[in-house]
N, C-alpha and C positions, 0 to 999 in steps of 0.2 A: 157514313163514310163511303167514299166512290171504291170500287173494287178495281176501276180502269179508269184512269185519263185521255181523253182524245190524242190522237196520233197527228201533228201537226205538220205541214211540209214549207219551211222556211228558207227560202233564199238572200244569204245575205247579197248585194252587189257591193263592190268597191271598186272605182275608177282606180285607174295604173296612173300612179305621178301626175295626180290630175293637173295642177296649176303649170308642171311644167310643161305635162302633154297638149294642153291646148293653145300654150306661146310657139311650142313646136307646129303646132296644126296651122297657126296664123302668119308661122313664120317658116317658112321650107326649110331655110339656110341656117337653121336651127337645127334642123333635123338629124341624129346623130352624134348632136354635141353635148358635153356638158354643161349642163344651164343650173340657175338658181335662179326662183323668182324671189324677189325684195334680198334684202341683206348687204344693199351695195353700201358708199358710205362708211363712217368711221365708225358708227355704231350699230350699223346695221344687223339684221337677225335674219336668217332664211325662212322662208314660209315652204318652199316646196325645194328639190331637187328633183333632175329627171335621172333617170336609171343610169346613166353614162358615168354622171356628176356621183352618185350613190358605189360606185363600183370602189372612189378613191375615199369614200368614209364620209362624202357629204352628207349632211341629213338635215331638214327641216329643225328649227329652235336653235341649231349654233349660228354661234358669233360668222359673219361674214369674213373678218380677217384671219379667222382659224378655216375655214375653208378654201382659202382662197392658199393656203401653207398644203393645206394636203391636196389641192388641185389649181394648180399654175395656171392651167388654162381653160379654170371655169368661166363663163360668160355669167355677168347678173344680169338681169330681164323684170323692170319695173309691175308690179301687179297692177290687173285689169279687170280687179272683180266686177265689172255689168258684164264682163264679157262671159268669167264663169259660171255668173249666176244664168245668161241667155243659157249657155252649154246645159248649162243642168235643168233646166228647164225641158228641153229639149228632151234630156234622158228619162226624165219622170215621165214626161207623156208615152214613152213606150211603155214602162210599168203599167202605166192605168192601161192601157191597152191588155192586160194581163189578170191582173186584178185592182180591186180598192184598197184593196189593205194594203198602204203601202207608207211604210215610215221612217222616213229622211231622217239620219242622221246627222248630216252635212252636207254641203254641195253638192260631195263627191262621192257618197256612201248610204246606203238605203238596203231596211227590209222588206220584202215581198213572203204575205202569205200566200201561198196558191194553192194551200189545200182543197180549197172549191175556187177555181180560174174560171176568167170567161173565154177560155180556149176549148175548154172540157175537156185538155189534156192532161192523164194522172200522172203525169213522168216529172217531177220538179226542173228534175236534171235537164232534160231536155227544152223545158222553158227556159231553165238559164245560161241552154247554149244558145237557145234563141234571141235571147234580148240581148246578149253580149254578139252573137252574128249583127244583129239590126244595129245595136250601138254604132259596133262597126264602120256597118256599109251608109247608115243614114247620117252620122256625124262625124266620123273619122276619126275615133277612137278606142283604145279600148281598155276592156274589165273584167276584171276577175268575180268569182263568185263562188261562195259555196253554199251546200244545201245539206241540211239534215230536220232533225227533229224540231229544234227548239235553234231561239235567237242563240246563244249563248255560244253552241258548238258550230252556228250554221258561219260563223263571226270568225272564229280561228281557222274553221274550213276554208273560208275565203282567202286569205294570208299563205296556203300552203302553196299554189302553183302561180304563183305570182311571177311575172306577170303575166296576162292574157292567160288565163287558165281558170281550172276550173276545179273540185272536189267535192264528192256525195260523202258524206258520214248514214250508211244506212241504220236503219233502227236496229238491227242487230250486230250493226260494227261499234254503236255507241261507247258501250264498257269498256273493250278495249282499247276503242281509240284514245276514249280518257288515261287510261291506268296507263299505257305505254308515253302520255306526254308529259314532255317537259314541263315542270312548273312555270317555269317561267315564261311558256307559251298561254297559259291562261287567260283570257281576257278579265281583266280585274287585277291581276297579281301584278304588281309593278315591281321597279328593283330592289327597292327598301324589303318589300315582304315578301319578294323571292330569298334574298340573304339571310332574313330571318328564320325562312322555312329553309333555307339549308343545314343553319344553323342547327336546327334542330332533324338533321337527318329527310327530311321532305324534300326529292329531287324529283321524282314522278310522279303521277294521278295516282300509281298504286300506293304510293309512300303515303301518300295523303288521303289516300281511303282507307288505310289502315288507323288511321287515328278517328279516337270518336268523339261524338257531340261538344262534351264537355271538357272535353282535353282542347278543342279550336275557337270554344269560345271565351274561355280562359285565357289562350295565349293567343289571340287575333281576335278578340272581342266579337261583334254585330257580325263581322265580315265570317268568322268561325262557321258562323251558323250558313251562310248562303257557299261558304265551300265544302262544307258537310254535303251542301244537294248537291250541286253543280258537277260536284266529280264523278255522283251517284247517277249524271246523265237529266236530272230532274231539274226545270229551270221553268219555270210556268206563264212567265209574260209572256203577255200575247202580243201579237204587232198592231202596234196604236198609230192608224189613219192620221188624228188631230195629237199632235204630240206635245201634250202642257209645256208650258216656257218653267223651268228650275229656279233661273237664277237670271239677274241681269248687273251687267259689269261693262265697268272701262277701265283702260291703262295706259300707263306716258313709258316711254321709255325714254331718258335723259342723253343729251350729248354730253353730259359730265356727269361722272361719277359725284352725289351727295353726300354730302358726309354730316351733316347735323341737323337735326329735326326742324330746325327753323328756316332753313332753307325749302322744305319740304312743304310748307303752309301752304304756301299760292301753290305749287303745284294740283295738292289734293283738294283744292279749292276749285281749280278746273276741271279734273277728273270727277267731284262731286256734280260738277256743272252738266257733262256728259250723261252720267248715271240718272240725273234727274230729269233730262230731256227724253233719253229711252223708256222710261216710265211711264212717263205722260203718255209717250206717243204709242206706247202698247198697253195704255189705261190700266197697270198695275200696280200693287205697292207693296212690301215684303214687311218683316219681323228680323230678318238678321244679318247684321251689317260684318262683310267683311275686310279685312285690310291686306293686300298681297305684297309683298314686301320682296325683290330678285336683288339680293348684294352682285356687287362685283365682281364676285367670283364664280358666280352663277347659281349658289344658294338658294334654295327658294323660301321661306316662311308666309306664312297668314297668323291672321289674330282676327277671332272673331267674336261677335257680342249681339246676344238676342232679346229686344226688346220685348215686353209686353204687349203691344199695339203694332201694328200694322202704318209703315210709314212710305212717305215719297217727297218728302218735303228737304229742296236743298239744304239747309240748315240744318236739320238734326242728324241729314246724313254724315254733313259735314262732319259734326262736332263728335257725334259717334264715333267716324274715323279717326278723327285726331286724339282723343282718349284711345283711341288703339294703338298707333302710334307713338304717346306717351307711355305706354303700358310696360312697356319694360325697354333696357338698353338697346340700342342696334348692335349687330353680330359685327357690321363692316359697313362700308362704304353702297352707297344706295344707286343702281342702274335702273332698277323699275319702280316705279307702285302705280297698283289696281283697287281699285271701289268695287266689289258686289254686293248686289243685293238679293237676299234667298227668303226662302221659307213665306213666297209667294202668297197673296188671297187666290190663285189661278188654282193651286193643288187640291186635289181632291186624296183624303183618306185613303189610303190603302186597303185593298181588301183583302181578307182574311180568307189563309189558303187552309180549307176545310181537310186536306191531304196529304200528305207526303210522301208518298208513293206513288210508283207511275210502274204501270204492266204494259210493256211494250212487245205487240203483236210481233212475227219474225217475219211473214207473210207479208210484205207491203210494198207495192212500186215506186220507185223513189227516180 
């Protein structure tokens, strides 16, 4: 057993409103205003909001007609993703300029290990005022970032000075800074199992370090076990350069609400047609089919089923789906369904963390 764990120095970056900041960048007379890109339309769904638009309660996943009640004079703005993929492109090549470890989460969002940089600067902090300075000045916009130990805290660091800002979690503010937050600032804890952990008296990191092992895996099952560490500051993924594909999915979203399963057929029969093309063309094939189902009301459910074998073949995904679909009653009236396919041949084993504990030096340049 390790008596110490390496001291890691992780910068998360996160662009600021990216989809909306770069229609702003392309569009001056933007500049200022309240925008939503996508969501125009009787059915439409926002993808982004910019800060302006976010001030009157817009946010990214609502209905375009419900934002448009809580801000009269939002602008929609059609998406141009070649455009934000050029942008993001753009922003990567500064990272490498930094180091290689460097692992995209989205367009808009990436970690940087820079514990060994090829700056040979020890300061994290200081690199990731630099790469948000260069973001800046070389593409004209900007990003937040935090740094600490590990992905996990370096993630909610990022989110506190938002926007154009920045936050160090040093190795000896770790504990603290967990035990004094919000649960439901965790990265992981969404609203469902923030309500449940209130439920049960858990409103802070210290709430929820007080409870032990088998008291959270009990009543929070798998997830128990990894907030048993996380609170404890201990989170051991390292930042993955070539980051495995999970899952592969598509989805419709209807100009008419569905209301009966047989209406549904040719839908998921296109949506199977999708799923099967991204397959091919990322030479993958998975074990477990799922079925995403958004009512009306904005509900969301899945249903999902894991075969034996490893598949990619339109027809069984099909048919899969549709025995998920038959699987039991609808709740309501049907606006989306999505096909994924998980449990990938890409994955590789987990490996097996030989420690749980982590001895963090107080001594460290961050």
């Amino acid at each position: 057993m390790r008596d110490e764990l390496p001291i890691r120095k992780i910068i998360h970056v996160d662009m600021d409103a990216f989809y909306a900041s770069v229609e702003q960048l392309d569009n001056p007379e933007l500049i200022g205003k309240p925008i939503a890109v996508g969501g125009g339309g009787k059915r439409g769904v926002i993808s982004a909001a910019s800060y302006e638009a976010r001030k009157f309660g817009v946010k990214s996943a609502m209905a375009g007609n419900l934002a448009i009640k809580l801000c009269p004079e939002l602008i929609f703005v059609n998406h141009h993703f070649e455009r934000y993929t050029e942008i993001s492109k753009q922003i990567r090549r500064i990272f490498y300029d930094y180091t290689d470890l460097v692992e995209p989460l989205s367009l808009d969002e990436a970690y940087l290990d820079v514990t060994e940089n090829k700056k040979g600067n020890p300061s994290a902090s200081l690199i990731a005022k630099e790469i948000r300075t260069r973001i800046f000045n070389e593409v004209g916009l900007t990003a937040s970032a935090g740094i600490s130990i590990n992905k996990f805290i370096a993630k909610i660091a990022s989110d506190y000075n938002k926007p154009n800002g920045q936050k160090t979690v040093n190795p000896e503010e770790v504990i603290p800074f967990l035990e004094a937050l919000e649960i439901r600032k965790f990265y992981g804890i969404g609203k469902v199992t923030a309500e449940k952990m209130y439920q049960k008296g858990i409103f802070t990191g210290l709430d929820l370090k007080q409870k032990s092992l088998d008291y959270l895996e009990k009543n929070f099952g798998k997830s128990g076990h990894l907030y048993y560490y996380i609170v404890r500051g201990i989170h051991n993924s390292e930042v993955k350069p070539n980051r495995i594909r999970k899952s592969l999915a598509a989805e419709r979203t209807f100009n008419e609400n569905l209301s009966s399963e047989i209406f549904m057929l040719e839908k998921l029969d296109h949506i199977a047609e999708e799923v099967t093309k991204r397959l091919s063309k990322s030479n993958v094939a998975g074990k477990t089919v799922t079925l995403k189902i958004k009512y009306s009301d904005f509900t969301l459910q899945t249903r999902s089923k894991t075969l034996p074998y490893y598949i990619k073949d339109k027809n069984i995904i099909l048919e899969t789906a549709k025995d998920l679909l038959y699987q039991e009653k609808l709740n309501n009236s049907v606006r989306l369904l999505g096909i994924s396919l998980s449990n990938l041949n890409t994955e590789n084993k987990p490996k097996k963390e030989d420690d749980k504990s982590v001895s963090v030096q107080l001594k460290f340049e961050f």
